[in-house]
LUMTOR-936877 format. One record per residue (C-alpha): y negated, z negated, x; residue number from 1. Coordinates in steps of 0.2 Angstrom, whole numbers. Layout:
<sites>
+-------+-------+-------+-------+
:    yy :    zz :    xx : tivex :
+-------+-------+-------+-------+
:     Y :     Z :     X :   NUM :
...
+-------+-------+-------+-------+
</sites>
This chain:
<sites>
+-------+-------+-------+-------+
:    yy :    zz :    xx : tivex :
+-------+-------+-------+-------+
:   243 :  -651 :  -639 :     1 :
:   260 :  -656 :  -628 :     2 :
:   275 :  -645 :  -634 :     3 :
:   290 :  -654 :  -633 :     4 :
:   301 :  -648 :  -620 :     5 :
:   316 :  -638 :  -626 :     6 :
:   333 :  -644 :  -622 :     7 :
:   344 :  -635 :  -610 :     8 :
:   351 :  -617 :  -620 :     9 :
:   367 :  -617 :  -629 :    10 :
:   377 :  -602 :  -621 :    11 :
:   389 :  -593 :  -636 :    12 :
:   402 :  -580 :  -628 :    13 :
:   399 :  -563 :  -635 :    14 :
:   412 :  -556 :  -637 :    15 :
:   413 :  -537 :  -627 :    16 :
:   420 :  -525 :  -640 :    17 :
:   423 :  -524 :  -658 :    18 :
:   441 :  -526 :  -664 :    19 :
:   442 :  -508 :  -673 :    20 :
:   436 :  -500 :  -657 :    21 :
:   444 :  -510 :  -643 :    22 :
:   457 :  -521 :  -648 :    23 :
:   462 :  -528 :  -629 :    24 :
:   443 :  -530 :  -625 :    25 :
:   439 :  -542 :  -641 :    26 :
:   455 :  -552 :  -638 :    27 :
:   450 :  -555 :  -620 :    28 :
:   434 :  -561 :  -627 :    29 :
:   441 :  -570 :  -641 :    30 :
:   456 :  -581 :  -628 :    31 :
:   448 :  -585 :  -611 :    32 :
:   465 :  -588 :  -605 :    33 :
:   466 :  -570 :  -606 :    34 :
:   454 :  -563 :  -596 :    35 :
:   466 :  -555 :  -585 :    36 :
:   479 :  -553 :  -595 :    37 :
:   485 :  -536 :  -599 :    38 :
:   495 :  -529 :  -614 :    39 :
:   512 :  -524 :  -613 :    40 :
:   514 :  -510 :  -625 :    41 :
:   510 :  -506 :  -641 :    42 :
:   507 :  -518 :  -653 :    43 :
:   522 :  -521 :  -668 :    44 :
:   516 :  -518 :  -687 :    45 :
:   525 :  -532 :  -698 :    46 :
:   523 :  -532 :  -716 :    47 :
:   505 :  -541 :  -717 :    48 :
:   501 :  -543 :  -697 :    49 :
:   503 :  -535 :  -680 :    50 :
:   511 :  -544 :  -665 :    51 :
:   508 :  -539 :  -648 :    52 :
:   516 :  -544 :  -630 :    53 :
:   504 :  -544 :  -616 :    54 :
:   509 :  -550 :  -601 :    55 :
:   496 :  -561 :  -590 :    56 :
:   495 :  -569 :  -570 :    57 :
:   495 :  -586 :  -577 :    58 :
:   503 :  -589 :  -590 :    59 :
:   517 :  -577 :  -592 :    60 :
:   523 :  -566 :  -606 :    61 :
:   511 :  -570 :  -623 :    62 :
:   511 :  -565 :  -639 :    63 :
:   496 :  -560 :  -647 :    64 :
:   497 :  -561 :  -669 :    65 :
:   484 :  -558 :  -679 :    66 :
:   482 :  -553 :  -699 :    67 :
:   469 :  -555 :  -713 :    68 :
:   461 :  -572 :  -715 :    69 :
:   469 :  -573 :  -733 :    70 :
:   486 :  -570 :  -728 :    71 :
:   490 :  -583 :  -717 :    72 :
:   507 :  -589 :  -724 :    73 :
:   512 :  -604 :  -735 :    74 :
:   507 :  -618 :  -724 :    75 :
:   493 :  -609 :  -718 :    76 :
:   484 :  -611 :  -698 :    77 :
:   486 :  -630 :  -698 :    78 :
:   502 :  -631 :  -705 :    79 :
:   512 :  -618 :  -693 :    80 :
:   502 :  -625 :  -678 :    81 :
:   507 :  -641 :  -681 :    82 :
:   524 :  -639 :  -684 :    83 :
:   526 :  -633 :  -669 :    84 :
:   519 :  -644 :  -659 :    85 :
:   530 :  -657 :  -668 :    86 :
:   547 :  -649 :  -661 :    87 :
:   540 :  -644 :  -643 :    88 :
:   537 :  -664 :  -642 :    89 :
:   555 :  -665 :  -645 :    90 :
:   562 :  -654 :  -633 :    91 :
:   564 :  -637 :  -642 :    92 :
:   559 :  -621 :  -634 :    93 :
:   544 :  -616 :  -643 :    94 :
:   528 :  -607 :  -638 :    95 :
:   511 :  -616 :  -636 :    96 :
:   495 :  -609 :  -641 :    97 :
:   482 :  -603 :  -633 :    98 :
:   464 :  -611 :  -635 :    99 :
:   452 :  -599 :  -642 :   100 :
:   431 :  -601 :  -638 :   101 :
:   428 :  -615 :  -648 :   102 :
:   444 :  -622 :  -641 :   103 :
:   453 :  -621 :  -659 :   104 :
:   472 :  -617 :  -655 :   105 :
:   467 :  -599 :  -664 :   106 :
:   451 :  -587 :  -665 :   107 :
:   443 :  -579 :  -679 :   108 :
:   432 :  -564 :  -680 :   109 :
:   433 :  -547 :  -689 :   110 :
:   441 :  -553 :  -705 :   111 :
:   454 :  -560 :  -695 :   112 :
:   463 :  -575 :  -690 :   113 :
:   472 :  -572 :  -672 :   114 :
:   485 :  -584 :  -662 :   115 :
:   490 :  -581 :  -644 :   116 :
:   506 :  -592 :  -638 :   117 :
:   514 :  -594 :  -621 :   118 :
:   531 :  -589 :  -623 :   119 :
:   539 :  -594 :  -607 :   120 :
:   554 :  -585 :  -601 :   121 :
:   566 :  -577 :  -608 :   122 :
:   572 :  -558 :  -614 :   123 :
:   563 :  -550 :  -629 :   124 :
:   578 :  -536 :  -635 :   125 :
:   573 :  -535 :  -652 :   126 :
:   554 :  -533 :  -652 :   127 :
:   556 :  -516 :  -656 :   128 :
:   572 :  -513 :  -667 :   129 :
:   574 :  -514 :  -687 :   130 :
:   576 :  -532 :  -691 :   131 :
:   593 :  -525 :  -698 :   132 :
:   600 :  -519 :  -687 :   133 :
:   616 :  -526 :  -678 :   134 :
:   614 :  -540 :  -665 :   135 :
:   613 :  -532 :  -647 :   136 :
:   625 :  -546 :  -642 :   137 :
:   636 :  -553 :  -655 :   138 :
:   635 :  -571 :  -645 :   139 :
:   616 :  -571 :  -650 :   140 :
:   622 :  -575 :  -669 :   141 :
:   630 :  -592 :  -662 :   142 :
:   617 :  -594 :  -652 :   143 :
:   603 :  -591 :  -667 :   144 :
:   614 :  -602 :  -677 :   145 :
:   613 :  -615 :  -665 :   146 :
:   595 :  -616 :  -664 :   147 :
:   592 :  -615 :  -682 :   148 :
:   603 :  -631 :  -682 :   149 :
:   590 :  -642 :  -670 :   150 :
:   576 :  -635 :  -679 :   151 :
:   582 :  -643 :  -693 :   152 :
:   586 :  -658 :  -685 :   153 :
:   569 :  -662 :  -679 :   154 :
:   560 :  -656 :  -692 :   155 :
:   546 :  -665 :  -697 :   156 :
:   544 :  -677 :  -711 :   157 :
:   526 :  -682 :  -712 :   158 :
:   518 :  -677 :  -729 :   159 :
:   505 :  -669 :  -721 :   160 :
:   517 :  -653 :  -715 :   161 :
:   520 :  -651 :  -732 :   162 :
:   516 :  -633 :  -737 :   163 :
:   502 :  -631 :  -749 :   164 :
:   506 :  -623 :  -766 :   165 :
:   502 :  -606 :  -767 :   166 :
:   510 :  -589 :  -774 :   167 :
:   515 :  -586 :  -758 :   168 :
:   526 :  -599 :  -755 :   169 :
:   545 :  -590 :  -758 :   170 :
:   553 :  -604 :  -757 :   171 :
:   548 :  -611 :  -772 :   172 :
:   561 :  -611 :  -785 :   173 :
:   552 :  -613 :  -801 :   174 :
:   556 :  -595 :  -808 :   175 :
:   572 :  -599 :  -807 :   176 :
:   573 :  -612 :  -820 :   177 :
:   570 :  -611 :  -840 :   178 :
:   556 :  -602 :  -848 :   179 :
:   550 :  -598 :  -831 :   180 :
:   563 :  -585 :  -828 :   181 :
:   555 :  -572 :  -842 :   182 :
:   540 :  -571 :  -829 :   183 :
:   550 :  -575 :  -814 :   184 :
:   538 :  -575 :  -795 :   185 :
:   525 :  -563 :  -803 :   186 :
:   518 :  -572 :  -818 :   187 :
:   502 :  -562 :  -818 :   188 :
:   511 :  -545 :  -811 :   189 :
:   502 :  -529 :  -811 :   190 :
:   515 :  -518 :  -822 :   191 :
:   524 :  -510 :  -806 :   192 :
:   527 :  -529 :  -802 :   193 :
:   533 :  -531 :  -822 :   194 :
:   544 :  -518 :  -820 :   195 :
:   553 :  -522 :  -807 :   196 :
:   556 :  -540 :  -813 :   197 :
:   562 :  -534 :  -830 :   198 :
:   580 :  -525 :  -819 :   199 :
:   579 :  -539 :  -807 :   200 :
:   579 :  -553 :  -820 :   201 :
:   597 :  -549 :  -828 :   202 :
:   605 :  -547 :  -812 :   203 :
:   596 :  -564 :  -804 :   204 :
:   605 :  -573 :  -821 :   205 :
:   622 :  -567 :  -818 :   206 :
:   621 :  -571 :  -799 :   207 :
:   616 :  -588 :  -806 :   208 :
:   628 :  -591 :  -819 :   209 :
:   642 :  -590 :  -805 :   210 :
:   632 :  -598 :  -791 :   211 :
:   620 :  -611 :  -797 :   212 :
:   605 :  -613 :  -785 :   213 :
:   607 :  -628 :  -776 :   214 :
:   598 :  -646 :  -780 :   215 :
:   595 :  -662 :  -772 :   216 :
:   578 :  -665 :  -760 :   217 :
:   572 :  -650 :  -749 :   218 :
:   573 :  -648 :  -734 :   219 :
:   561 :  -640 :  -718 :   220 :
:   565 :  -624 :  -713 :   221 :
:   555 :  -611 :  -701 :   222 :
:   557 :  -597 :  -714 :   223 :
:   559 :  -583 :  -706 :   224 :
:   575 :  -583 :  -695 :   225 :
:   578 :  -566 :  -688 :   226 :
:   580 :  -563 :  -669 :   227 :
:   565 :  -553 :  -666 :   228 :
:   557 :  -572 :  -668 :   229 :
:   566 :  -578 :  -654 :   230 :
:   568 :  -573 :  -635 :   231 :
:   585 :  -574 :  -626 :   232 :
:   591 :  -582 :  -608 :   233 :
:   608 :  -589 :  -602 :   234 :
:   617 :  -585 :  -620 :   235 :
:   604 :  -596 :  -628 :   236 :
:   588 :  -596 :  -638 :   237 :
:   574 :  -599 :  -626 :   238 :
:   559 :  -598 :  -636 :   239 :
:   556 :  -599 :  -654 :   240 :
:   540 :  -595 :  -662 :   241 :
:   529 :  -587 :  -679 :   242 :
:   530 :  -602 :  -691 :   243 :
:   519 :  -593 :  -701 :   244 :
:   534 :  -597 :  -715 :   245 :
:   536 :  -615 :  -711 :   246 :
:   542 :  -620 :  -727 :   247 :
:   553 :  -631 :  -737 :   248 :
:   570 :  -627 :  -745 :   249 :
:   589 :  -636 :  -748 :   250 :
:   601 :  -640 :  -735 :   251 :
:   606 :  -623 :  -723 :   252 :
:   590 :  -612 :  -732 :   253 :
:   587 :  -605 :  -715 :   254 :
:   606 :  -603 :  -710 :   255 :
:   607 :  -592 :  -728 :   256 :
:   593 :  -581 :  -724 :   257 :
:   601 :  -577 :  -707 :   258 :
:   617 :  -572 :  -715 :   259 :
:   609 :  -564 :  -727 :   260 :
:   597 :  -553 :  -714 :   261 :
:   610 :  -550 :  -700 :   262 :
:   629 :  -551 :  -710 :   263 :
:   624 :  -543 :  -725 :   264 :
:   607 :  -533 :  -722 :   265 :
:   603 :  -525 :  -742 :   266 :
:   599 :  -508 :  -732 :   267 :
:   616 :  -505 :  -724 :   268 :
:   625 :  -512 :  -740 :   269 :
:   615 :  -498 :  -751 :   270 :
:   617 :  -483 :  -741 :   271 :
:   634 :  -487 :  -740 :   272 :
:   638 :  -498 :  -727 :   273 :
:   650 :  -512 :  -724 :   274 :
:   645 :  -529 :  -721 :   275 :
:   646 :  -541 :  -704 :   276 :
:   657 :  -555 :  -708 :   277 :
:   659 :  -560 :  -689 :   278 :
:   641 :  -561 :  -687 :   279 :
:   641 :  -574 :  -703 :   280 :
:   656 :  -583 :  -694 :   281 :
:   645 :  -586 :  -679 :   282 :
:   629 :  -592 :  -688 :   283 :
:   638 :  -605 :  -698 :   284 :
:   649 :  -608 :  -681 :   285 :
:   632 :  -610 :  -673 :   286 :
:   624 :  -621 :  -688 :   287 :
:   639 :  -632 :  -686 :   288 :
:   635 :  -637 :  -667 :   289 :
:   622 :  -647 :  -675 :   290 :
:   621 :  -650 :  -696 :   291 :
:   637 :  -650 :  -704 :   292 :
:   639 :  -634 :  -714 :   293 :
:   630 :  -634 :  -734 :   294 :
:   642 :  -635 :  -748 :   295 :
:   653 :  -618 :  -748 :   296 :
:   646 :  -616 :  -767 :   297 :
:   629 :  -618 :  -762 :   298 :
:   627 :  -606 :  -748 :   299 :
:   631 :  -590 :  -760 :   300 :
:   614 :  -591 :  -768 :   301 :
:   605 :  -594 :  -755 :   302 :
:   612 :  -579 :  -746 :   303 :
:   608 :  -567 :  -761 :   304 :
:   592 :  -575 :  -770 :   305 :
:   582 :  -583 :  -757 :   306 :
:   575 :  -567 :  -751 :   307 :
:   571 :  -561 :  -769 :   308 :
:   556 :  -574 :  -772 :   309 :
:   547 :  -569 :  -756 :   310 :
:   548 :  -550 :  -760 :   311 :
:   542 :  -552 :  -776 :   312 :
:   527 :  -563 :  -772 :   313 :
:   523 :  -552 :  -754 :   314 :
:   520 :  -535 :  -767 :   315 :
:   509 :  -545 :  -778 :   316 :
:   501 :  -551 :  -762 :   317 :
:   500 :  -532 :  -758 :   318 :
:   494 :  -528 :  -770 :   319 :
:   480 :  -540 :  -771 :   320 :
:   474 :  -533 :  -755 :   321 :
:   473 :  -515 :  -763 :   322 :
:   491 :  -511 :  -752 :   323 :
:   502 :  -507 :  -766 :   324 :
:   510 :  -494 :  -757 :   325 :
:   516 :  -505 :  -745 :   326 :
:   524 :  -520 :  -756 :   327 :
:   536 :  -506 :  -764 :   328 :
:   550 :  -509 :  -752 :   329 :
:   551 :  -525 :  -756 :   330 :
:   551 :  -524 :  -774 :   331 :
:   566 :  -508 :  -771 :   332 :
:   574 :  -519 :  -756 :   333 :
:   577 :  -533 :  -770 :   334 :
:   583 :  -523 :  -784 :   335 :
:   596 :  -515 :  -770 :   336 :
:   601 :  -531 :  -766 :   337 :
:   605 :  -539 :  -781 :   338 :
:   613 :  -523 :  -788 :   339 :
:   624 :  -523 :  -773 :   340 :
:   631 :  -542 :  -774 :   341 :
:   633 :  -539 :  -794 :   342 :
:   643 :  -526 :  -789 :   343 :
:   661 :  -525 :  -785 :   344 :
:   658 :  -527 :  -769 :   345 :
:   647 :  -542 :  -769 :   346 :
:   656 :  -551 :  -782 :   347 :
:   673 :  -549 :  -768 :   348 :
:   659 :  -554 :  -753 :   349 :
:   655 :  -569 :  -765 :   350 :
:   670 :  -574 :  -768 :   351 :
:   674 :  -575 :  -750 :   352 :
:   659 :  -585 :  -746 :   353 :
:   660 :  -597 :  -758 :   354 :
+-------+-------+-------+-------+
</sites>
């Protein structure tokens, strides 16, 4: 019998180390851009995935995310890679990826979904201090301003960036509207989740009784704001990345959530702190570089309740992972809030913005 001769052997990489056991080795073996690359640091714990800086001869500083394959955010792996690709095309400063072994811009393996991205140049002050926090240079509000302008300039308008609809998506408004306020974001809560949204529901009604959440079409928006997103060089932003929230909302959604982070952090408000109002200045100064300022009116709920959605939905996603431990604070960082800007205080600070 004549045995058909086989074909040359298909090499698959093996990866040299399991994740658990040697993080730095399997990401090596997942990114062959890495290969020398070497980490610079520790990595940083977010609220449902790590970031870590590693530092290679090739290609510079990168930044090295990774989370659970079922919390990949609202627009999920395509939708954050391609946005991001559609600004870099347009002359932003933002991050490209890494190839992985199949030459995806991403690699799986161990129940995770990991991203590398070039990050260029730039200074990284905030990679390691609370997101509330005040700015270590107050020009970096203009500056964060500014950028969040030309994001939302370019942003893409292809229906295929659209972000699917899942629970996760905070930006969806629904729970604010008719019948669908008695559940609000947590329609099949567990009863910690029910709980919480039975004080939070009063408070959102009076906040939206005086400030109605804005209408007309939505609008693109990278989600998640906050400086530790962005690196710094020359009093400007110089790179821009984690569009894991890419994500739609009205007019200035991103602006509000950057006020609302940086100017009137909830932790500093409750433990008795006084508010930034020259940071605010500065982002809408920024903003104004490039988009014309939202509607006075409009900005006050977007500043108080776009953050409450997200919390919400971010415990139940907790708690759907078995980590009910660790959507708490953001069920109690809600409730803070809003009893704060139904307070005295923010009924003056509303007042004032609007």
């Amino acid at each position: 019998m004549v045995q058909a001769r086989a074909g040359p052997a298909t090499v698959i990489p093996v990866r040299p180390a399991r994740f658990a056991t040697r993080p730095d080795a399997f990401i090596r073996g997942c990114f062959p851009d890495l290969a020398k690359a070497t980490p610079a640091g520790a990595p940083r714990r977010l609220a449902n995935s790590h970031v870590w800086r590693w530092r290679s001869p090739a290609c510079g500083m990168v930044f090295v995310k990774w989370r659970p394959l079922g919390a990949v955010g609202p627009t999920g792996r395509d939708g954050a890679h391609h946005a991001a690709d559609h600004l870099r095309e347009r002359g932003l400063p933002i991050p490209r990826s890494l190839a992985g072994l199949d030459g995806a811009p991403w690699a799986e393996g161990s129940g995770l979904l990991l991203d590398a991205w070039v990050a260029g140049t730039g200074e990284d002050p905030y990679a390691d201090r609370n997101p509330f926090a005040p700015l270590v240079h107050a020009a970096h509000a203009l500056a964060l301003g500014k950028m969040l302008g030309e994001v939302a300039h370019h942003r893409p308008t292809k229906a295929a960036h659209r972000p699917v609809a899942e629970p996760g998506v905070w930006a969806d408004t629904s729970w604010l509207a008719g019948d669908a306020s008695v559940v609000g974001p947590v329609p099949d809560g567990l009863p910690h989740l029910r709980a919480a949204w039975a004080e939070a529901r009063p408070l959102v009604q009076t906040l939206l009784a005086d400030h109605p959440w804005p209408g007309g079409p939505e609008c693109w928006h990278h989600g998640d704001p906050l400086p530790r997103n962005m690196l710094f060089a020359a009093g400007a932003v110089s790179c821009l990345f984690d569009f894991e929230g890419w994500t739609t909302g009205p007019e200035g959604l991103d602006l509000a959530l950057a006020v609302a982070a940086l100017a009137f952090p909830w932790p500093v408000l409750t433990a008795g702190g006084d508010p930034r109002p020259e940071v605010a200045r500065l982002l809408i100064e920024g903003w104004s570089a490039t988009r014309a300022r939202p509607d006075a009116g409009a900005l006050v709920p977007m500043v108080v309740l776009g953050r409450v959605g997200g919390a919400f939905r971010r415990a139940r996603q907790m708690a759907q992972f078995g980590r009910i431990a660790d959507g708490l604070p953001f069920l109690s960082g809600s409730l803070a809030m809003l009893r704060w800007w139904t307070g005295p205080e923010g009924r003056d600070w509303r007042g004032r913005l609007a």
